[in-house]
Structure formats: C-alpha cells, structure tokens
C-alpha positions in Angstrom: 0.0 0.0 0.0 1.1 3.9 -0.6 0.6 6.5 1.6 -2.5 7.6 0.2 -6.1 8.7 1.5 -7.4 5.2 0.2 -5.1 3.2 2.3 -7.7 1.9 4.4 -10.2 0.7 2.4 -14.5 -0.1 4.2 -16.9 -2.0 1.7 -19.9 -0.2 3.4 -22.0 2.1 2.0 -25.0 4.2 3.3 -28.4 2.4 4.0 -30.4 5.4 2.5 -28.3 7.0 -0.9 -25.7 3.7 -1.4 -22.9 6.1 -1.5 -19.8 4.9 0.3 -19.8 5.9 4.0 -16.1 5.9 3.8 -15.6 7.4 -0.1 -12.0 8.2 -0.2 -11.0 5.5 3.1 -9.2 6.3 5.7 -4.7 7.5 5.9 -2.5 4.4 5.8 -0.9 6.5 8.6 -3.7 5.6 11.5 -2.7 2.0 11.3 0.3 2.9 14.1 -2.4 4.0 16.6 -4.6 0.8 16.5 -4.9 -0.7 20.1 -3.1 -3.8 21.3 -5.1 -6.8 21.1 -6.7 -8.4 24.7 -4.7 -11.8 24.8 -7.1 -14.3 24.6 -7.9 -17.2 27.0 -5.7 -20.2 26.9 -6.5 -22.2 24.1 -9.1 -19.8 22.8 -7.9 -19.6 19.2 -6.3 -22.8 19.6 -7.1 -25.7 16.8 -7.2 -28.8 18.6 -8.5 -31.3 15.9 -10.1 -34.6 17.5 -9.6 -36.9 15.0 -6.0 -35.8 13.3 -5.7 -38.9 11.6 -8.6 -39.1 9.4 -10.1 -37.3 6.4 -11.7 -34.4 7.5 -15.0 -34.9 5.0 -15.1 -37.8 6.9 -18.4 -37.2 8.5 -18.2 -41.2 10.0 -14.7 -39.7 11.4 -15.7 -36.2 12.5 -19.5 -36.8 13.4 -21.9 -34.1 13.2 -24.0 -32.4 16.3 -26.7 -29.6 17.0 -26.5 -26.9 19.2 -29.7 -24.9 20.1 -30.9 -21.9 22.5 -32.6 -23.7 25.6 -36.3 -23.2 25.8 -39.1 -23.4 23.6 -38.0 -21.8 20.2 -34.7 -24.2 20.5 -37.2 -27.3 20.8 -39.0 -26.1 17.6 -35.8 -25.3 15.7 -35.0 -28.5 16.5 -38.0 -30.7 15.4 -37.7 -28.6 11.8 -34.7 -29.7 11.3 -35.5 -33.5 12.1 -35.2 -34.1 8.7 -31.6 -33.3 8.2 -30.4 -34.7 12.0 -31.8 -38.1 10.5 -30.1 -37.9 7.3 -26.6 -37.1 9.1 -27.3 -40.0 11.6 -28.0 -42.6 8.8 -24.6 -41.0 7.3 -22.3 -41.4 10.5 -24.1 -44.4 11.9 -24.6 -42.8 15.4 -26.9 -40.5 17.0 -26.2 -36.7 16.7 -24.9 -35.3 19.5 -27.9 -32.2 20.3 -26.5 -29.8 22.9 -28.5 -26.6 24.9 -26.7 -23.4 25.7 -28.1 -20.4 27.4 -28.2 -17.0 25.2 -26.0 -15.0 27.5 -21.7 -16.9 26.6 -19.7 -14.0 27.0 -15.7 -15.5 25.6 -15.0 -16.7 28.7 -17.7 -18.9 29.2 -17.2 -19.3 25.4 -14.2 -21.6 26.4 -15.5 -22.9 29.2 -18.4 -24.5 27.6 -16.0 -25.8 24.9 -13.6 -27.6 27.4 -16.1 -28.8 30.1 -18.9 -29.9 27.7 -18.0 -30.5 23.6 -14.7 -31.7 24.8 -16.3 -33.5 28.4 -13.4 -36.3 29.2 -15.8 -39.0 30.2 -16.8 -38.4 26.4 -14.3 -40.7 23.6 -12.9 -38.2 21.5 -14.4 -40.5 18.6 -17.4 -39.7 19.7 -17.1 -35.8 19.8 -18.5 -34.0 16.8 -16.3 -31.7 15.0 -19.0 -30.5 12.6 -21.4 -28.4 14.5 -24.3 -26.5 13.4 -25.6 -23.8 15.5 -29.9 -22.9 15.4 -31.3 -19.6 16.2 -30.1 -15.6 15.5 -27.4 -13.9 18.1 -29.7 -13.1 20.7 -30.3 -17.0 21.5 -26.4 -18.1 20.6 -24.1 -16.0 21.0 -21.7 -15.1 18.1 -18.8 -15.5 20.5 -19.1 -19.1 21.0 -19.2 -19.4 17.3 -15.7 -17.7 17.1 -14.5 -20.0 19.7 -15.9 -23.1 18.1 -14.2 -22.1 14.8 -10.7 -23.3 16.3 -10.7 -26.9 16.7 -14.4 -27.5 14.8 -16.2 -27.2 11.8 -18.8 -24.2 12.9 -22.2 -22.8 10.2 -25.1 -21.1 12.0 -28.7 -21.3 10.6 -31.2 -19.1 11.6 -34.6 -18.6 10.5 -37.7 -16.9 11.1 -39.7 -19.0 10.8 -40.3 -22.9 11.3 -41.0 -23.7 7.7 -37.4 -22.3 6.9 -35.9 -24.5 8.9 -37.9 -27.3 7.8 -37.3 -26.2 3.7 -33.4 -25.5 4.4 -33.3 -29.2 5.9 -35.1 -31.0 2.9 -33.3 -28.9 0.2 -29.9 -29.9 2.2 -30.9 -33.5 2.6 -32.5 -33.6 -1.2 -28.8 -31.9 -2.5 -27.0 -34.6 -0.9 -29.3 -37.4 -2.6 -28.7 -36.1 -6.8 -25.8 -35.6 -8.6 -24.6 -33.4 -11.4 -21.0 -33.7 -12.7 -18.8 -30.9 -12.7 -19.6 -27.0 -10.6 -19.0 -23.5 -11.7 -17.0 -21.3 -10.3 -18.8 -17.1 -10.9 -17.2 -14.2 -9.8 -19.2 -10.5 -9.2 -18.5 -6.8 -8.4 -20.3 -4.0 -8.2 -17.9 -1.7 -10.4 -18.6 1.5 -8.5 -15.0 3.2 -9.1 -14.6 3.5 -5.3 -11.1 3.3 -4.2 -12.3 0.0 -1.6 -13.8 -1.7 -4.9 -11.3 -0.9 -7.3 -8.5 -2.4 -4.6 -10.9 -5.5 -3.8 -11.0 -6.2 -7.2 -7.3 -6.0 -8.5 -5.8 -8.0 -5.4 -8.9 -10.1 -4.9 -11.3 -11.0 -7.6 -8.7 -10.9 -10.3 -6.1 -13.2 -8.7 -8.9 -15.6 -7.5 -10.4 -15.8 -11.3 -6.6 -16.4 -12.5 -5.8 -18.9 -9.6 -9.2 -20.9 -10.7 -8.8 -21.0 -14.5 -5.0 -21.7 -14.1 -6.0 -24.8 -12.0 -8.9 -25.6 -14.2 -6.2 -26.2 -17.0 -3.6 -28.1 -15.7 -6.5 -30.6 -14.6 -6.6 -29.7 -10.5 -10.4 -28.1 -10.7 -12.7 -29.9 -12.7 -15.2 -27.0 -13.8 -18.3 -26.9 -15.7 -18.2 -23.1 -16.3 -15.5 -20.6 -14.7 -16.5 -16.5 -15.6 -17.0 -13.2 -14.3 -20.6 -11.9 -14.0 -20.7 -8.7 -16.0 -21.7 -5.3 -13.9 -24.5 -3.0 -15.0 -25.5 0.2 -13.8 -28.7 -0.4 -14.6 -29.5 -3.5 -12.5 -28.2 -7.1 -11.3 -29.8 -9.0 -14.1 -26.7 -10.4 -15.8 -25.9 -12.0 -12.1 -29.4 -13.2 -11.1 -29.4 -14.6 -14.7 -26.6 -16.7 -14.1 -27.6 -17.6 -10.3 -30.6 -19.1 -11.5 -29.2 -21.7 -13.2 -29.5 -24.8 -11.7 -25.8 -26.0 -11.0 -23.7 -26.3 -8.2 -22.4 -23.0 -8.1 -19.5 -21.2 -6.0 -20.2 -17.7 -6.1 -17.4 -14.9 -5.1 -19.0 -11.1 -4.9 -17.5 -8.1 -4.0 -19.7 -4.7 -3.2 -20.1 -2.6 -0.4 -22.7 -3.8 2.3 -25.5 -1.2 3.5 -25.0 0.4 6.3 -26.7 3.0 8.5 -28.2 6.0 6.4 -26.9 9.5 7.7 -30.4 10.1 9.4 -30.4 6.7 11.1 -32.5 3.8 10.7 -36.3 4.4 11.0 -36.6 1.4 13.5 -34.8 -1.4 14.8 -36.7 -3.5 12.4 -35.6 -1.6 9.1 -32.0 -2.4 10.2 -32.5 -6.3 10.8 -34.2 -6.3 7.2 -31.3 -3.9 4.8 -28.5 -3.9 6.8 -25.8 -6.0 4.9 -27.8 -6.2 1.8 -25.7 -6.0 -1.2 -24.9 -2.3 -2.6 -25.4 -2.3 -6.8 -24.5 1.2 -7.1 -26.8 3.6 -8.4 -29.2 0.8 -8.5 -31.5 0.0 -5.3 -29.9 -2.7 -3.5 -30.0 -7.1 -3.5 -32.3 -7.1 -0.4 -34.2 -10.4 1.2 -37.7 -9.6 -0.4 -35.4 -9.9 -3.8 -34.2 -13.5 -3.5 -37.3 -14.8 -0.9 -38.6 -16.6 -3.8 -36.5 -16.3 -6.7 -34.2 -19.5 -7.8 -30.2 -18.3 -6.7 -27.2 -20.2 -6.6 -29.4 -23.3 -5.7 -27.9 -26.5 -4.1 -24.7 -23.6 -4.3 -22.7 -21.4 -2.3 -22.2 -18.0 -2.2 -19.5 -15.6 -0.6 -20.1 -11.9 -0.3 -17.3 -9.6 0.3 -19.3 -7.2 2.0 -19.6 -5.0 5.6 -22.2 -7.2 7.6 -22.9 -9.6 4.8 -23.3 -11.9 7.3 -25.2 -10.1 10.2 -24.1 -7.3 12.8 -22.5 -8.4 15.9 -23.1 -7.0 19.5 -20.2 -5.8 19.5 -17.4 -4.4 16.7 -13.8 -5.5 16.7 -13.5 -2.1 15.4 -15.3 -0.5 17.7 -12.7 1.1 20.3 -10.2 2.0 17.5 -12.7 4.2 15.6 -14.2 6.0 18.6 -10.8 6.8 19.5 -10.5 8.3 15.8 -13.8 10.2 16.7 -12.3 12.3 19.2 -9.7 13.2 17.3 -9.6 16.3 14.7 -9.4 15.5 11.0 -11.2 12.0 11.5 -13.8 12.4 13.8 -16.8 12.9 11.1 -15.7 10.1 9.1 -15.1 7.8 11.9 -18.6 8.9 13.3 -20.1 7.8 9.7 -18.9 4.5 10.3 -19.9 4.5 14.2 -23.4 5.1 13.0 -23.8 1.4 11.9 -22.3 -0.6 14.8 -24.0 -2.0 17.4 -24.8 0.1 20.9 -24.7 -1.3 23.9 -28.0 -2.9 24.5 -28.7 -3.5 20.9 -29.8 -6.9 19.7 -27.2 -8.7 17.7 -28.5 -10.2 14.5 -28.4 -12.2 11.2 -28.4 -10.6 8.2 -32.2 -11.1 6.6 -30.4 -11.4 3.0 -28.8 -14.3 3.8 -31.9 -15.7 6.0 -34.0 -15.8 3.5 -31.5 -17.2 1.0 -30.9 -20.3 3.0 -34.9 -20.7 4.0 -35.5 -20.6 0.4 -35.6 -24.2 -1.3 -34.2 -22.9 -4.9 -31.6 -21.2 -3.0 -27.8 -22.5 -1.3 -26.6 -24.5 0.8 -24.8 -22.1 2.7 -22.9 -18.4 2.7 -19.7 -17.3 4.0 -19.5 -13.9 4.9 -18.4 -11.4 7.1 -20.1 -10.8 10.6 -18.4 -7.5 11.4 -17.0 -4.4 9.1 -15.4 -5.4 6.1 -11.8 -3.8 5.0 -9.4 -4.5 2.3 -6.5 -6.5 4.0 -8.0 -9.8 4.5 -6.3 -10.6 1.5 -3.4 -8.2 1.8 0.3 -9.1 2.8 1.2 -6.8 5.8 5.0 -6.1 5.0 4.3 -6.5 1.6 1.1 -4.8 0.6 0.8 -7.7 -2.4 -2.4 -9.5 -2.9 -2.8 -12.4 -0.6 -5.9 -13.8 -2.9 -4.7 -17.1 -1.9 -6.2 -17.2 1.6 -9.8 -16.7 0.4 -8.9 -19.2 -3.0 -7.8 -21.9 -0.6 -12.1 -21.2 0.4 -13.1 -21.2 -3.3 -10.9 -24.2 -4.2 -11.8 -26.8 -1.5 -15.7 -25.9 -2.4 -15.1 -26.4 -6.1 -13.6 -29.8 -5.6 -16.3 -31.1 -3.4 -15.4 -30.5 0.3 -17.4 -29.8 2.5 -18.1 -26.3 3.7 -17.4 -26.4 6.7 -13.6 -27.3 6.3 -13.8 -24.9 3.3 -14.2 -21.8 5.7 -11.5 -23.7 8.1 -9.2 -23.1 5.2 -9.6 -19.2 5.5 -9.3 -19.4 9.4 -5.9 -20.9 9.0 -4.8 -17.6 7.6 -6.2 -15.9 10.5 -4.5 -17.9 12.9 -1.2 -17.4 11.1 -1.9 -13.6 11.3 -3.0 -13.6 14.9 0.1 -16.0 15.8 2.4 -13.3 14.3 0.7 -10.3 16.1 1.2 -12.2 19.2 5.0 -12.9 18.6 5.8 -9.5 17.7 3.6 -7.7 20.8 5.8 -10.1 22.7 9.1 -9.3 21.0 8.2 -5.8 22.1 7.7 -6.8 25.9 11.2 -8.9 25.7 13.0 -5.6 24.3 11.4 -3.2 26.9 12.2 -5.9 30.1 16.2 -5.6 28.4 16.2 -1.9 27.9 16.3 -2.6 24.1 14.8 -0.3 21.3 11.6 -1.4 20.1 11.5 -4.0 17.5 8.4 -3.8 16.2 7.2 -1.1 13.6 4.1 0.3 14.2 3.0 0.3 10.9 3.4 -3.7 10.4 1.4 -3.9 13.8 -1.6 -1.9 12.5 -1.5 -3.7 9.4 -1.7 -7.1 11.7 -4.3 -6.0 13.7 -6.6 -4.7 10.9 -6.0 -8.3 9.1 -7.0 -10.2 12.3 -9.9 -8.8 13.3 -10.9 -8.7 9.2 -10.5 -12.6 8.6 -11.3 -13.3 12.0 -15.0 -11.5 11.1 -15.8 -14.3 8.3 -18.2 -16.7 9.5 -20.8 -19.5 8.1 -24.2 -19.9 8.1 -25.7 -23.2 7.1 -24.7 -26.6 7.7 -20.9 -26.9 7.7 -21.2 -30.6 6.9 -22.8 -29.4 3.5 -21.0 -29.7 0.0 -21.7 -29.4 -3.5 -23.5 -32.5 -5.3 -20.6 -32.9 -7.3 -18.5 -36.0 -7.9 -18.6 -38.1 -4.9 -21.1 -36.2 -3.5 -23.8 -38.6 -4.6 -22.1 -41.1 -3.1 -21.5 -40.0 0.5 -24.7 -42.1 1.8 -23.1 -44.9 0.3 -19.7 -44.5 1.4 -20.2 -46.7 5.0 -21.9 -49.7 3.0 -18.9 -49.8 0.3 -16.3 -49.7 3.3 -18.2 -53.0 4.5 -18.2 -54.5 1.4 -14.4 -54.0 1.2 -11.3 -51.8 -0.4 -12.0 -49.0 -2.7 -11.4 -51.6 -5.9 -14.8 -52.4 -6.0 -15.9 -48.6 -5.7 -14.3 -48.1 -9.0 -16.2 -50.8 -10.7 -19.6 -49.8 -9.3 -19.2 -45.9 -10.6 -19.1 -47.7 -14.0 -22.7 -48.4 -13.9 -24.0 -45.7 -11.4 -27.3 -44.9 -12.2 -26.6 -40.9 -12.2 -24.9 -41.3 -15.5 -21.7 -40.2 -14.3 -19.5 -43.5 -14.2 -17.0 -42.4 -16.6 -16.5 -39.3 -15.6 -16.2 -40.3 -12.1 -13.7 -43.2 -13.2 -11.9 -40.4 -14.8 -12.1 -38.2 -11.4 -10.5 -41.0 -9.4 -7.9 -42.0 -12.2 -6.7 -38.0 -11.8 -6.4 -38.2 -8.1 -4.5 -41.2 -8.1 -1.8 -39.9 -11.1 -1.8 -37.0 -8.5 -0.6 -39.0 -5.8 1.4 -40.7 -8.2 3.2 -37.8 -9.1 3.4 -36.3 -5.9 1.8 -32.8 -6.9 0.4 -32.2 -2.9 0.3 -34.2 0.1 -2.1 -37.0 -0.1 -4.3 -35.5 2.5 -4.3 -32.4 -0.2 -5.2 -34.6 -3.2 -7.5 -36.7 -1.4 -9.7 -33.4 -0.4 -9.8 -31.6 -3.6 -10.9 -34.6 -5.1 -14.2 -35.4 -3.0 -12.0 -39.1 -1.7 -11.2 -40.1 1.8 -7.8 -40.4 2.8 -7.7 -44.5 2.8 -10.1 -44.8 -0.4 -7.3 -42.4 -2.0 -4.7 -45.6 -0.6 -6.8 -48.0 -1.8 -7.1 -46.7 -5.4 -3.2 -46.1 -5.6 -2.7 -49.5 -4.6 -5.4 -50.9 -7.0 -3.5 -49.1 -9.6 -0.6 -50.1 -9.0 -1.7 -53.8 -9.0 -3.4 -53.3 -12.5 0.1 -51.9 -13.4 2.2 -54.9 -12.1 0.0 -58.0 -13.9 0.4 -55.3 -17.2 4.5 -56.1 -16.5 3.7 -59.3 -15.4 1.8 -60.9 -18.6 4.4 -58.2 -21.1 7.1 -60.3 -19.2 5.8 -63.6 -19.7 5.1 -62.8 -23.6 8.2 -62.0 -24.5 10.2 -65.3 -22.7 12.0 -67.5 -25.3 9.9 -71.0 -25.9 11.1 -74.2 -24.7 10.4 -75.4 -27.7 13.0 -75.7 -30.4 
C-alpha cells in the first residue's frame, strides 16, 4: 500500500443513498495508533483437531452435532430440522450429539463451555463432533461461541424466522446430498462502482482468485463446468441473477459494499435487521431479502459476499474502540462517526443478516454463505509487509468448495490464515515486551502492527451460516450415503467398478475423477491428504485406489514379461 487517502479501504455504503460511507477511506498512517489486542484465553484460538488422523469430510470420522438456545424456540428449531439430523445420523451411523446453551456466553464462558462440555473427558474423543451447526439468531447463541468453536471444529449457523425455513433448508440440504450433477461452476461478481475500496478488492482479490481458478482448471486440479466473471450493470443485477438461477452447483465470489446505516439513522430497529448488509449495486436499489425470498439463486450452491455485515451485525465491533478513539480526534472524527453510525450500541440486539436468512430458508436457494459478521476492510487478502495481494487465503475457500469439500472445512481453510496472522501479532507484541524488560529499542514497527491487527480482526469476522457438513453435489457427493456400505463390502477396488454403472450417469467421468487423483498422488503434486480433499475421496479410499493401480500396473508387466520369454520349444 502507498501512503494515500485510500489506504484503508471499508466495503460499506450508506443504507439510505448507497454512496460509500467511507468514499476516499481512511490515511494508511492511522494503522500505528490501533490498540493492542486483549490476549485471549488459553486455548481460545487454539485448533485442537479430535480426529487428526482421518479425512476431514469424513463425516463417519468427525460426526456431526446440533446446538440450540434452551427453551421453547430451540425445541421447535429442532424438530424442523428433524429431517436433516436423520439424514446425518444414517450417514455417520450414530446419534447426533444435540447440545442446549443459554443465550448470555460472553468468551470466557465461550471456552469454558467448549472444554467442560464439547470436549467433556468422560466423552471418547471418537465420539465428539467436530461438525457443528448452530440454530437460532445472536440473541439466543451468541456469536462468541461461534468464534471459539471455529478453532478446533467445523462451525455454520442457521437461523430462520420461521419454522417452515428450517424445515425447507433441511429438505433442500438433505434432497442436494441425494442427486448428482458432474462438474460445478465457479462465478465471480462486483459492483464496479469506481470506489477506491472496490477498485482495490478487485485487483488484489477478484482478479487473482479468477486467475488462480482457470489456471487450475487447465492443468487438470479443478474440474469445472463453467469458470466466468458476471458482468456489472448500472442499470440493475440481471446479468448476475441470470446466471444464479441456473441450476448447477455454483461457487459464487461477490465483492460490493454492504449497507449500512443511512446519515439520518435507521427508522426502527426492524428496518435495520431487514437492509443492513444487503448488497450495494450502485446507483441501482440494492439485492435485499424480499429480492431473492422466492426467486431460484445459486441453488444447491454457495455463495461468498465480500461485504460490511454480509453476514449479520455483531453485539459488538472488533472495530469499535479504534474508531471512537479516531472520533475524538480532529481530522477524523466525522468520518469515523459515519462509520460508528452502523455498529452495534450497547444494549442492541445482535442479528443475522435477513439477505442471507432468506436465502438459505429458500428451497431454490444455497446451501450455505460465508461472509463477514463485522466491518469489512481490504486486507483480509493483503500481505502486511508487503502490501501484495494475498488472494490465496480466500482461494484456498473457493478451491476446496469447487472440488467437493465440505463447507465447513472450506471456511477452516480461510481461518488458518487468520490464525497465522493472529500468531504473528502475538510474537511481535511479545518481541516488544522482551525488548522493553532488556532496555532494548523497540523491535516492532508500528505500521506492520496496525496492518496485523486490521487483518486479524478482518478474517477473524468471516463466518458460516448453514450446515458446515454441506458440499456441493458434485463428484462423490452422490455417493456420500453410500460410502459406509462400500467400506463393509471391502477396499476402494470395487468402488471403481460400481461408478461404471452408477445410475446418475456419471460412471466415466467419475472413473476419470479417481484416475486423476490417483496420477496426483502418483506424481506427488500435494500431500495426499491435499489430493485426497480436492478430489471429493477419503484419505484411505485415495490408498486404496493407488494401490489398485498399482496392482493393475504390475499384472500389465507381469503378462508383457511372460510374452516375451523365449519358448522351450526348439
């Protein structure tokens, strides 16, 4: 990054004329007054995988559970969603774990309720579930025990309003995971409104993930349907709601700036729950819940908005202390107070975003969205000493949808980055203590700090709602309700020979599928734990194919060897 006014870039944009709350952004130069960040609890932002040795799309391996408010409305949240707790029982041949919390888990008792009852010692670890879906809004869960599951489990939230879109998200989920289509598309969207935020979003972001994707795609590592970029109109989203009606597996990327509080406020409490976070188009009015309630988009897909409060408004902003400080200070204070306007006051109800809710509640719409649950800047995807694009960190998200993981492990893949990023702020606040108890000049520059900071709480505000044990019904997604009964029958061998008759049509393209992974293990392109992931395989089945290759290869040799001996015969 320069020096410039646009340093700091905010994809928010004001609720009542879409213009960008924070226009020109904020001086690169405030990053060196950005508070230190509160240590967290022991183990806190820890991952502390249970079962380290097996695939983690393993849902058999990981097991799936429910957690729910206590009381009435997390018994009925519960019973709609029968459906889908059957359907992951039948798939991990156990009952799912259903656990009660109370509404009121501040971080500390966050981490107590993660150490003393998910990870309860009388409990065999085997028996934990690492893929956990939470049911209800903020008020009932809290969003901080969300952030604490995220480091050592597989963590979505689904809230809806009502019981019938808990019951439809189930049955669309459940249905999803019974069909199959062969290859997804990858789309990619912004909302080209020549703000600084935007324009930087898209060069370090949209364009490196498109190039990332169709570089893949052609050396054979993603196998897509359709990889393109949505075109932008100023008239309207039709192009995109044209293309997210199609019904194929879809991974969706958008970029825009997320609606925020308009300069006279928010009429009521219940205007905000229903526009704040939709998705700014500019000059045109904005991609709100009563839009998509009905209308077919991205279904059986998933969809990741790059947007302030995409995801829902927190009680409280990471962000929060940092820009009040700027408030108080001349030169700042009236844009920092723009941006004030749309966090959350003390004694406001935390919520989801209703864009979102009523995308998930609607049966022709995903499986789930990832997106952020706090203010979104531009250095999630931003190195901090270089200022290069770091596009990779939300790819690594894109990737392991497109190739058939499940979605749950696909947002752990962008929460790796932000432990990286918080385990280097840590090292270097501590490098400072250590030079100070010496007498030693300060070793850290204040400007790397801020930058650190900003890109923790950033990636650290990325959440999921919906089912993080959902996937694309690509590739060996049809298969996952059989995958228990082939391991009965016996090695992966026979798995090859049954895709040549599967009744979805698929068999030689999933024949060619496998054949790719295993010349990928073969050739020793990625770990196998890599290979086996991106291709929709279980760790072992990926073993058991290499081997079954192999074989095939050595009777080849075998019976070539034995044709070419000289006869006996004279």
């Amino acid at each position: 990054m320069t020096d410039g006014a646009d340093d700091l870039g905010l994809l928010l944009c004001d609720g009542g004329d879409s213009r960008p709350i924070l226009a020109e952004g904020l001086p690169g130069r405030l990053l060196e007054t950005l508070p230190r960040p509160e240590r967290a609890a022991r183990g806190r932002e820890s991952l502390e995988l249970e079962a380290l040795d097996r695939d983690p799309n393993d849902l058999a391996a990981q097991r799936w559970g429910v957690i729910a408010a206590e009381g009435e409305d997390g018994d009925q949240a519960i019973e709609a969603i029968r459906a889908l707790i059957e359907h992951r029982r039948t798939q991990q041949d156990a009952e799912p774990a259903v656990f009660r919390v109370p509404p009121d888990m501040d971080a500390a008792a966050a981490l107590r309720w993660k150490n003393e009852v998910l990870r309860d010692e009388t409990v065999s670890e085997d028996r934990r579930p690492r893929y956990l879906l939470i049911l209800g809004d903020l008020d009932r869960v809290a969003v901080e025990l969300q952030h604490v599951l995220a480091h050592g489990s597989f963590v979505g939230r689904l809230h809806c309003p009502t019981t019938t879109g808990y019951r439809d998200y189930a049955e669309k989920v459940v249905a999803s995971e019974q069909t199959a289509t062969s290859r997804p598309r990858a789309l990619f969207y912004t909302v080209q409104d020549e703000t600084p935020a935007v324009d930087a979003g898209y060069r370090q972001l949209v364009v490196p993930c498109m190039h990332m994707a169709r570089e893949r795609s052609e050396r054979g590592k993603l196998d897509l349907a359709a990889l393109g970029e949505i075109a932008f109109s100023r008239w309207g989203p039709d192009e995109m709601l044209d293309e997210a009606r199609a019904d194929v597996p879809s991974v969706m990327l958008t970029l825009s700036h997320g609606l925020g509080a308009p300069a006279q406020g928010w009429q009521s409490h219940e205007q905000q729950r229903a526009l704040q976070g939709a998705l700014s188009l500019g000059q045109a009015a904005p991609l709100t819940a009563d839009m998509v309630r009905e209308r077919s988009f991205l279904p059986g897909g998933v969809w990741m908005p790059i947007a302030c409060f995409a995801a829902g408004t927190p009680p409280t902003s990471a962000f929060y202390s940092w820009l009040a400080l700027l408030a108080e200070r001349d030169g700042q204070a009236a844009r920092a107070q723009a941006v004030l306007r749309s966090l959350p006051r003390a004694g406001e109800r935390p919520f989801v975003a209703a864009l979102p809710q009523a995308l998930l509640a609607n049966p022709h719409g995903p499986l789930a969205v990832i997106g952020h649950m706090d203010l979104a800047w531009t250095f999630g995807f931003i190195d901090a000493h270089t200022s290069k694009s770091r596009a990779s960190r939300v790819f690594a998200t894109l990737r392991t949808l497109l190739a058939g993981g499940r979605v749950g492990v696909a947002l752990d893949a962008l929460m790796q980055a932000y432990r990286e990023v918080n385990d280097e702020l840590m090292a270097r606040y501590q490098l400072q203590r250590d030079a100070l108890a010496h007498g030693l000049p300060d070793p850290a520059a204040p400007r790397t700090l801020g930058t650190l900071w900003m890109q923790r709480n950033d990636l650290r505000g990325y959440v999921l709602l919906g089912d993080p044990a959902a996937r694309l019904a690509i590739g060996s997604s049809a298969h996952v309700s059989r995958d228990r009964a082939r391991e009965a029958r016996g090695p992966a061998t026979a798995s090859v020979a049954d895709s040549r008759t599967d009744a979805s049509g698929n068999g030689r393209a999933e024949v060619y599928r496998r054949e790719r992974a295993v010349l990928a293990l073969l050739r020793g392109d990625e770990t196998p734990r890599a290979i086996a992931a991106q291709f929709g395989l279980r760790l072992d089945e990926l073993f058991d194919l290499a081997d079954a290759y192999r074989a095939a290869g050595r009777r080849s040799l075998h019976q070539t060897a034995a044709s070419s001996e000289p006869s006996d015969q004279h």
